[in-house]
VMD Tcl script that builds the backbone (N, CA, C; Angstrom):
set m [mol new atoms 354]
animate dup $m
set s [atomselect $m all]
$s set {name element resname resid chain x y z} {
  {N N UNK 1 A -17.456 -2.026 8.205}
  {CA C UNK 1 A -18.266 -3.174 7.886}
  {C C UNK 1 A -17.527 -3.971 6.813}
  {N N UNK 2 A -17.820 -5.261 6.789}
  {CA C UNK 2 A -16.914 -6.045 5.823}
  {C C UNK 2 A -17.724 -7.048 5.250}
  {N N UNK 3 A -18.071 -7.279 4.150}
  {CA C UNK 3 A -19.278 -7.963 3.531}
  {C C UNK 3 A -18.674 -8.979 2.481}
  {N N UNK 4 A -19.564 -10.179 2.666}
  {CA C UNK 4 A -19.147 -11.366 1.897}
  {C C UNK 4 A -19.950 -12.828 2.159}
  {N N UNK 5 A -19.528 -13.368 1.042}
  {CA C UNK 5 A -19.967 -14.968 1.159}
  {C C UNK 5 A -19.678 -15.646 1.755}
  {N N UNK 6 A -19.802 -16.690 2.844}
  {CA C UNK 6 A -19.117 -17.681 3.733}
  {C C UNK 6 A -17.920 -17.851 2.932}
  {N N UNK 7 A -16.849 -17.734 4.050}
  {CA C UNK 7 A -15.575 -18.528 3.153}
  {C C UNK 7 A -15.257 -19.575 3.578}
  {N N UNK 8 A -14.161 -19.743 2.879}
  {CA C UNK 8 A -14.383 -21.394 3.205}
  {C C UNK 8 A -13.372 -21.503 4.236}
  {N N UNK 9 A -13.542 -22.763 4.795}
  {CA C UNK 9 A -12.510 -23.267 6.185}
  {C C UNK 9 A -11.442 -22.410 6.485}
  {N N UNK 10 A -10.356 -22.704 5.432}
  {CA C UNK 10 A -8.864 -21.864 5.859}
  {C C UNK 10 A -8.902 -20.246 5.391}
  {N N UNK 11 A -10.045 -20.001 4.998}
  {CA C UNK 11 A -9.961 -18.649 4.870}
  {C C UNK 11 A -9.441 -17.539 6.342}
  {N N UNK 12 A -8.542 -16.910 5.990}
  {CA C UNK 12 A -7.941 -15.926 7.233}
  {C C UNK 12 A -8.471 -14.481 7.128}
  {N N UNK 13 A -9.207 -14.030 6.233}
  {CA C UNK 13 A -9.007 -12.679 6.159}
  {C C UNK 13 A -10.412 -11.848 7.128}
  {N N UNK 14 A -11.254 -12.719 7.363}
  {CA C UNK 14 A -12.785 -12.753 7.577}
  {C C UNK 14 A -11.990 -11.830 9.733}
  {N N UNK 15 A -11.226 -13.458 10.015}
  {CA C UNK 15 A -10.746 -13.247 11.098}
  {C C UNK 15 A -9.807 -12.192 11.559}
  {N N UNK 16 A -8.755 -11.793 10.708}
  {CA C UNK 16 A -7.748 -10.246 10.395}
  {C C UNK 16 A -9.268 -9.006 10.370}
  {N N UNK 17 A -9.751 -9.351 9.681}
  {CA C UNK 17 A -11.062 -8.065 9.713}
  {C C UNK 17 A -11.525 -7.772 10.530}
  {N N UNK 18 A -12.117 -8.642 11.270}
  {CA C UNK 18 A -12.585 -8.752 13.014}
  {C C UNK 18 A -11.472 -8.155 13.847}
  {N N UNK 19 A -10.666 -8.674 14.059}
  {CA C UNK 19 A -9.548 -8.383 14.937}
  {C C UNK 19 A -9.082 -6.642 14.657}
  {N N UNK 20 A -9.102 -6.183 13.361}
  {CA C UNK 20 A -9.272 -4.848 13.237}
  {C C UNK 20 A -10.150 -3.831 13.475}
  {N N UNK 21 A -11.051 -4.460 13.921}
  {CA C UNK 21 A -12.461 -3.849 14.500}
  {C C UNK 21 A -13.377 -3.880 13.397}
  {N N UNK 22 A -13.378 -4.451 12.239}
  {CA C UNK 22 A -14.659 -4.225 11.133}
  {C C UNK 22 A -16.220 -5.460 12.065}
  {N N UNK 23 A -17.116 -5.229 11.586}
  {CA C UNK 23 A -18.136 -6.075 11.619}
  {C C UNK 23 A -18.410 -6.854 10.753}
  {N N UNK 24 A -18.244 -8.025 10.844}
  {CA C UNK 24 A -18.596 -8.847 9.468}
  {C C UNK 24 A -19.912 -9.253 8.809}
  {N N UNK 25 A -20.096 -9.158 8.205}
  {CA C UNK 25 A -21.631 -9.433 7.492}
  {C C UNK 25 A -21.113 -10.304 6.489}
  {N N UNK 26 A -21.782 -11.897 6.751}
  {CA C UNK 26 A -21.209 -13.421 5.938}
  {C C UNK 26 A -22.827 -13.942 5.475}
  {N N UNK 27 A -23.013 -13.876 4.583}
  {CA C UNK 27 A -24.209 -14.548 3.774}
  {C C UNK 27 A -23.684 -15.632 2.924}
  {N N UNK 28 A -24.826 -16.545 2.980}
  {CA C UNK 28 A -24.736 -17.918 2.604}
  {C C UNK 28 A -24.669 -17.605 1.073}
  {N N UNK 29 A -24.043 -18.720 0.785}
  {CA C UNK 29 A -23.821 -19.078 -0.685}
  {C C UNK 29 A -25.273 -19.494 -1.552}
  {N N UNK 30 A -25.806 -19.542 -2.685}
  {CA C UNK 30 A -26.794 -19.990 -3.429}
  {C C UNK 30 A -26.163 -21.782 -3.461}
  {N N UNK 31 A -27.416 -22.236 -3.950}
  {CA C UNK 31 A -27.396 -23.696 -4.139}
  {C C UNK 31 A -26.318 -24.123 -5.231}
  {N N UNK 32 A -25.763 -22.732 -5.967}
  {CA C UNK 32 A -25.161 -22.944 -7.285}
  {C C UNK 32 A -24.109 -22.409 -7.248}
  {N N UNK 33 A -24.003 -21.979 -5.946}
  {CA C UNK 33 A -22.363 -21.586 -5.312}
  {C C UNK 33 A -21.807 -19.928 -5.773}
  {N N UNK 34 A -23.328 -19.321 -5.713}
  {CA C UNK 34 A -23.168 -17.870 -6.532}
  {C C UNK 34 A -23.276 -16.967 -4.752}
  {N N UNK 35 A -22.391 -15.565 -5.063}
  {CA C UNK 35 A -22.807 -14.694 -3.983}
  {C C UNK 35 A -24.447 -13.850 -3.996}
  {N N UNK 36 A -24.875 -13.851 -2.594}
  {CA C UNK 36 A -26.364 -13.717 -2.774}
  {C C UNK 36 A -26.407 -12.950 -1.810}
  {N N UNK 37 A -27.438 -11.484 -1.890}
  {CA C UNK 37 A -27.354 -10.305 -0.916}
  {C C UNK 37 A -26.527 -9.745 -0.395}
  {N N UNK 38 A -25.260 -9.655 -1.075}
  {CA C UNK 38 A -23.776 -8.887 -0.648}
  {C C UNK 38 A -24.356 -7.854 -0.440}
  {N N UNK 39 A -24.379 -7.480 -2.544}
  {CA C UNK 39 A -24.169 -6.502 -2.963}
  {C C UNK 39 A -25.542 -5.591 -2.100}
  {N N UNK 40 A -26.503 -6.300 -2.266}
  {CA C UNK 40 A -27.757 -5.557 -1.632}
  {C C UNK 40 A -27.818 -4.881 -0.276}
  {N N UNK 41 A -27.350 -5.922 0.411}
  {CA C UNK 41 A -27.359 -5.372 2.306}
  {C C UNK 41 A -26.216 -3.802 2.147}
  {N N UNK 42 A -24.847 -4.108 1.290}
  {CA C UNK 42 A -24.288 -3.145 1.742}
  {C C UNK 42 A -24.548 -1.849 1.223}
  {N N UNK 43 A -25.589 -2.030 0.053}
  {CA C UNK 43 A -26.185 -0.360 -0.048}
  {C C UNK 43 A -27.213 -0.448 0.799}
  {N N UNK 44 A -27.803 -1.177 1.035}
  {CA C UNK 44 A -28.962 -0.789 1.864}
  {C C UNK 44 A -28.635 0.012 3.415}
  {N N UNK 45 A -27.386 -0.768 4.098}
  {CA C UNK 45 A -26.679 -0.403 4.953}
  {C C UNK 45 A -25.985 1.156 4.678}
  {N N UNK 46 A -25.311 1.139 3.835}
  {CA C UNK 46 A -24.668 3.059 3.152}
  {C C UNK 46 A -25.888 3.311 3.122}
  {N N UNK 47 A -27.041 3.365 2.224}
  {CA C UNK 47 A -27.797 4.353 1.987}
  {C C UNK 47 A -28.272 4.550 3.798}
  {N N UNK 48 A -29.080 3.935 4.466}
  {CA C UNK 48 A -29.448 3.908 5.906}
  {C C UNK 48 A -28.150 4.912 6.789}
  {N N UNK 49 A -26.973 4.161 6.353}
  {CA C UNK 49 A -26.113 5.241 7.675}
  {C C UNK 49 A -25.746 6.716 7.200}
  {N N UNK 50 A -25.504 6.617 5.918}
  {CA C UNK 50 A -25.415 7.773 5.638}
  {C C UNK 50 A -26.754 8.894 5.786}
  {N N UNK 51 A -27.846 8.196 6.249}
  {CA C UNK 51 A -28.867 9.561 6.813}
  {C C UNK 51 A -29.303 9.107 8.085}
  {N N UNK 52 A -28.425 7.890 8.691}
  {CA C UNK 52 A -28.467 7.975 10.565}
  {C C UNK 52 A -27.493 8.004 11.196}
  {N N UNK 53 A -26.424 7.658 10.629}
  {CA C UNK 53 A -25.005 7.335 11.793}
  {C C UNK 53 A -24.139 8.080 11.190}
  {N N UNK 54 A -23.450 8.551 9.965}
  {CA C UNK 54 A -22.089 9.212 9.829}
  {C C UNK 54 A -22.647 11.095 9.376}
  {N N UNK 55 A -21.589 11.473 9.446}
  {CA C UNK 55 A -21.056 13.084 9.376}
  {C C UNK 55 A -20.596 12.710 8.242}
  {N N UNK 56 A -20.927 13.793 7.080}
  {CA C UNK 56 A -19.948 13.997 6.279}
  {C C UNK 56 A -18.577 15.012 6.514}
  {N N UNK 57 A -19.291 15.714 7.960}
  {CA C UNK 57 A -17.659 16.803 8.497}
  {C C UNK 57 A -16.636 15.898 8.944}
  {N N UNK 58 A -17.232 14.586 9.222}
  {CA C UNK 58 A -16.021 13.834 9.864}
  {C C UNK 58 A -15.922 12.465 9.805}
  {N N UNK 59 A -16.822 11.856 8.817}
  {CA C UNK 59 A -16.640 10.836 8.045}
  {C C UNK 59 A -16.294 10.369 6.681}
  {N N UNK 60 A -15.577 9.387 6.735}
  {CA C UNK 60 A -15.484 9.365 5.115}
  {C C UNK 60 A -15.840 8.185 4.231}
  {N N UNK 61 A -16.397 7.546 3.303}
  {CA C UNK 61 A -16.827 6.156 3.354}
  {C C UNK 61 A -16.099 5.756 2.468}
  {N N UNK 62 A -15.389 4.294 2.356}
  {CA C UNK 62 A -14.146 3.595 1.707}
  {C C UNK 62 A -15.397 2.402 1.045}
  {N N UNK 63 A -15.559 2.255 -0.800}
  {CA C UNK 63 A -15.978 0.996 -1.163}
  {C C UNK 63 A -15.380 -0.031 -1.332}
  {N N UNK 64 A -14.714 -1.252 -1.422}
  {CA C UNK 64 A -14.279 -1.971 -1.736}
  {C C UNK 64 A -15.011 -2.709 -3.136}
  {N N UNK 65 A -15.462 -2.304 -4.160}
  {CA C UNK 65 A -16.001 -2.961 -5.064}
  {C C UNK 65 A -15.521 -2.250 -6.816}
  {N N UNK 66 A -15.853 -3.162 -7.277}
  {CA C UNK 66 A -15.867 -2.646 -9.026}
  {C C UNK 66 A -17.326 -2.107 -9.602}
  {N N UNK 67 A -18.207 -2.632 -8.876}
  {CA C UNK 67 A -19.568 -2.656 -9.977}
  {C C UNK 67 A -20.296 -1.437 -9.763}
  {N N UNK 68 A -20.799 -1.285 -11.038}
  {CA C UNK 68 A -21.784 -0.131 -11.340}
  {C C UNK 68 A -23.192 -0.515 -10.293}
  {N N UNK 69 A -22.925 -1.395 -9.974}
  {CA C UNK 69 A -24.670 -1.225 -9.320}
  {C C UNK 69 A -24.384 -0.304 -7.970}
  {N N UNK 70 A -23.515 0.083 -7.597}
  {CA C UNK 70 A -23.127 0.645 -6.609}
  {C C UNK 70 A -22.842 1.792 -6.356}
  {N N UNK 71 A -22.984 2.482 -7.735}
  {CA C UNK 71 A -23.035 3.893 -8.255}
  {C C UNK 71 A -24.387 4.815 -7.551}
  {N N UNK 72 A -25.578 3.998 -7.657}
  {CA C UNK 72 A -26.661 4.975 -7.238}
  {C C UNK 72 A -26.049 5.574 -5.551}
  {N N UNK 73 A -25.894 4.372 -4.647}
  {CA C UNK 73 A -25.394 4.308 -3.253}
  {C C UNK 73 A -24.330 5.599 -3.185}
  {N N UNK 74 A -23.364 5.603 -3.523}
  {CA C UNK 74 A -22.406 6.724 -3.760}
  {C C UNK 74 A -22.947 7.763 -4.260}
  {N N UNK 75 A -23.276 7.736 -5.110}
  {CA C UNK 75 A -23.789 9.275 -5.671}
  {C C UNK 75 A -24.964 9.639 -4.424}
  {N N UNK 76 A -25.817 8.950 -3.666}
  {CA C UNK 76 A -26.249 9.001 -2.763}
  {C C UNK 76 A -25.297 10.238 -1.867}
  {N N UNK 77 A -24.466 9.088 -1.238}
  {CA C UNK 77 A -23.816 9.811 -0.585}
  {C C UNK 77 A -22.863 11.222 -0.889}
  {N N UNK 78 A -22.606 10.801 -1.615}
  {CA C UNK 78 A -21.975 12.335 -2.699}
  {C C UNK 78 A -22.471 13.658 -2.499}
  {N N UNK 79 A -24.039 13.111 -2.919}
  {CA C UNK 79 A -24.861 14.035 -3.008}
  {C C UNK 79 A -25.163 15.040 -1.326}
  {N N UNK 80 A -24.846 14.010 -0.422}
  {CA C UNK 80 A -24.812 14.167 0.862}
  {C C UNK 80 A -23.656 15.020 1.647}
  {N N UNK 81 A -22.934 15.247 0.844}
  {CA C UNK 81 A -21.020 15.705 1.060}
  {C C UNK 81 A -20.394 14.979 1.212}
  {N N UNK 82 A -20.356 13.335 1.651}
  {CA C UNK 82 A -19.827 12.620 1.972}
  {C C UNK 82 A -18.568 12.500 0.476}
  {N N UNK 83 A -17.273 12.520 1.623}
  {CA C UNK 83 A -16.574 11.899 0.485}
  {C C UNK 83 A -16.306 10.420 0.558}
  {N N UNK 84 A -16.260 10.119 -1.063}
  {CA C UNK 84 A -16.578 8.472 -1.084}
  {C C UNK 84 A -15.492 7.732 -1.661}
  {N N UNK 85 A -14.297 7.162 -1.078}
  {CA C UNK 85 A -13.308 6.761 -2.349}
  {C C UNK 85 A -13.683 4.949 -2.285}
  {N N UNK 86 A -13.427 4.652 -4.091}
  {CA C UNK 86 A -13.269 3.550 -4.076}
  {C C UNK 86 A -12.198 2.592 -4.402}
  {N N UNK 87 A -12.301 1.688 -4.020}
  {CA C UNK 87 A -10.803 0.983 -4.020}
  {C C UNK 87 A -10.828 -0.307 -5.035}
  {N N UNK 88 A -10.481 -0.678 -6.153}
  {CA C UNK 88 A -10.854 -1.551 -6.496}
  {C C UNK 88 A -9.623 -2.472 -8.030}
  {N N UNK 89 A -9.802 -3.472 -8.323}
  {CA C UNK 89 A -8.873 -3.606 -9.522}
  {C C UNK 89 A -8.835 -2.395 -10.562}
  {N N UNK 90 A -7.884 -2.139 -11.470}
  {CA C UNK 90 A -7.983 -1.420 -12.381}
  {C C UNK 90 A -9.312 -1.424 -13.213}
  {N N UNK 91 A -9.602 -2.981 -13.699}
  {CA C UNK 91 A -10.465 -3.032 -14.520}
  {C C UNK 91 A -12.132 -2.824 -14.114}
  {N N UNK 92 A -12.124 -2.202 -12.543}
  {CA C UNK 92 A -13.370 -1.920 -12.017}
  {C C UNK 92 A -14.486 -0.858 -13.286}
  {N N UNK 93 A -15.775 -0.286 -13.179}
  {CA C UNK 93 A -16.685 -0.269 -13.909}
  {C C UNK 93 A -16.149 1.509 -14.166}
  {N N UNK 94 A -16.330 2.273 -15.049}
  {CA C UNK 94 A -15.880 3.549 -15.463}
  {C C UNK 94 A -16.775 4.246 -15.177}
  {N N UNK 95 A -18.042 3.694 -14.560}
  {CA C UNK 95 A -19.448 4.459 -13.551}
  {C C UNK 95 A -18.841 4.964 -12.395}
  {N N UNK 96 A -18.487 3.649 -11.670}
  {CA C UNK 96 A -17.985 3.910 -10.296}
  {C C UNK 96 A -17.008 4.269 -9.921}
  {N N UNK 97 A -15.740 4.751 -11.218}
  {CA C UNK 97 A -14.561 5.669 -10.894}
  {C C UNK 97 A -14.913 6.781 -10.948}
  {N N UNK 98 A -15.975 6.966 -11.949}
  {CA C UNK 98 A -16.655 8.592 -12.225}
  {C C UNK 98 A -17.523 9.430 -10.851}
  {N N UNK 99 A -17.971 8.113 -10.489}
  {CA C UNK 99 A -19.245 8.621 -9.169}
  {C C UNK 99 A -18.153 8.672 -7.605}
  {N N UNK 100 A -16.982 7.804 -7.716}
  {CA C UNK 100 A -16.200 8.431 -6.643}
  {C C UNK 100 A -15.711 9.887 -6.071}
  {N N UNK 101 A -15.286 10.409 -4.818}
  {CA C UNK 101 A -14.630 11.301 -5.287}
  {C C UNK 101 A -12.749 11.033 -4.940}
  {N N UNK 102 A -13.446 9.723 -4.759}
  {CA C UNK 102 A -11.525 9.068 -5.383}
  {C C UNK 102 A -12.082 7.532 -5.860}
  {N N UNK 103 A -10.512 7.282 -7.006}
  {CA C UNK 103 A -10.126 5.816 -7.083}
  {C C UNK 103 A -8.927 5.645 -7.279}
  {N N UNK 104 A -8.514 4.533 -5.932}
  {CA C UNK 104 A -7.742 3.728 -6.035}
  {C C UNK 104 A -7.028 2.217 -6.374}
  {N N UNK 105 A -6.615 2.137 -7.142}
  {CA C UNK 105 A -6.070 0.953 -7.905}
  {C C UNK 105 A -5.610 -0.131 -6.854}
  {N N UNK 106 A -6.191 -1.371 -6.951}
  {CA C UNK 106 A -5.664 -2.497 -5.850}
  {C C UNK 106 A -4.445 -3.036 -6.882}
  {N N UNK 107 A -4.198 -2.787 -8.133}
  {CA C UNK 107 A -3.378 -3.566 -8.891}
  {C C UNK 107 A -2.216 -3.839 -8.115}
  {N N UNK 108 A -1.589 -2.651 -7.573}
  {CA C UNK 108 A -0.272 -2.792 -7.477}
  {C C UNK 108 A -0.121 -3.184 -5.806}
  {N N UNK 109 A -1.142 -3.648 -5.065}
  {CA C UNK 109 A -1.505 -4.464 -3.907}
  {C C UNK 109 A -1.519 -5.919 -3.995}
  {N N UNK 110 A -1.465 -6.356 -5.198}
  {CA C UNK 110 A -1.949 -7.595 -4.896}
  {C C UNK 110 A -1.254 -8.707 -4.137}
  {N N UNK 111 A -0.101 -8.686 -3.929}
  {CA C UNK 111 A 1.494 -9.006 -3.385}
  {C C UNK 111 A 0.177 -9.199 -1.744}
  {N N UNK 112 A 0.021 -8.062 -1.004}
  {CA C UNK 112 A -0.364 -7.574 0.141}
  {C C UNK 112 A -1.987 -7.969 0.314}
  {N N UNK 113 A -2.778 -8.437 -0.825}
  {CA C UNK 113 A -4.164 -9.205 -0.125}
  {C C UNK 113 A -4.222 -10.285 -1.089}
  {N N UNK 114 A -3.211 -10.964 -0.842}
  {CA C UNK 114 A -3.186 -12.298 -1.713}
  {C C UNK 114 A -2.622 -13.459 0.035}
  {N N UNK 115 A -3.316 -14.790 -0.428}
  {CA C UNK 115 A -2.530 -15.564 0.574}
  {C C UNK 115 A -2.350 -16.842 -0.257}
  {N N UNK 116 A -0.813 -16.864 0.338}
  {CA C UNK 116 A -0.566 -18.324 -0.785}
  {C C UNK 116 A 0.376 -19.010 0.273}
  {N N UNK 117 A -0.377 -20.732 0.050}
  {CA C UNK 117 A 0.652 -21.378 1.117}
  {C C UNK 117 A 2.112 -21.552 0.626}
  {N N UNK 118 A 3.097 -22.103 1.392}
  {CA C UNK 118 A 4.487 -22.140 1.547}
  {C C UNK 118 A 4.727 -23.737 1.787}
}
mol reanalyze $m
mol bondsrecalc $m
mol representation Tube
mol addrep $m
């Protein structure tokens, strides 16, 4: 699953995601140009699959985020066997490196999910 705010026109990555098989989940922007129900749908979504659709014998769940609000969701799953790694800048929240049972640093990625024209 791949979760986010409408992007804008030349955005490419929405379309690379698709084409990799993710499902996209795109929620509208606020009137004030803030992200609105990201963060919400995608625990609501983990907490839900993790007690209808995945194995912890043979699943594993990947976060893409920094924030502590996302800690209950994981430890959720944790608590479930699921192993949970998260992936995120260095400076992500010291909750959600703790409640992983991995973290990985995007720092030294950024070269590789950056797009810059030519």
């Amino acid at each position: 699953m791949f979760y986010g705010s409408e992007p804008p026109p030349t955005d490419s990555v929405w379309g690379a995601a698709k084409q990799h098989g993710f499902q996209n989940k795109i929620f509208q922007r606020s009137k004030h140009n803030k992200e609105k129900m990201v963060d919400t749908q995608m625990t609501v979504d983990l907490i839900r699959d993790i007690y209808t659709e995945l194995d912890p014998a043979t699943d594993r769940i990947i976060v893409v985020a920094g924030d502590a609000d996302y800690v209950p969701a994981i430890q959720a799953a944790r608590d479930r066997q699921f192993y949970v790694k998260v992936a995120f800048w260095q400076h992500a929240s010291a909750a959600i490196k703790k409640a992983a049972s991995e973290f990985q640093s995007l720092n030294g990625h950024l070269r590789d999910l950056t797009h810059t024209r030519r």
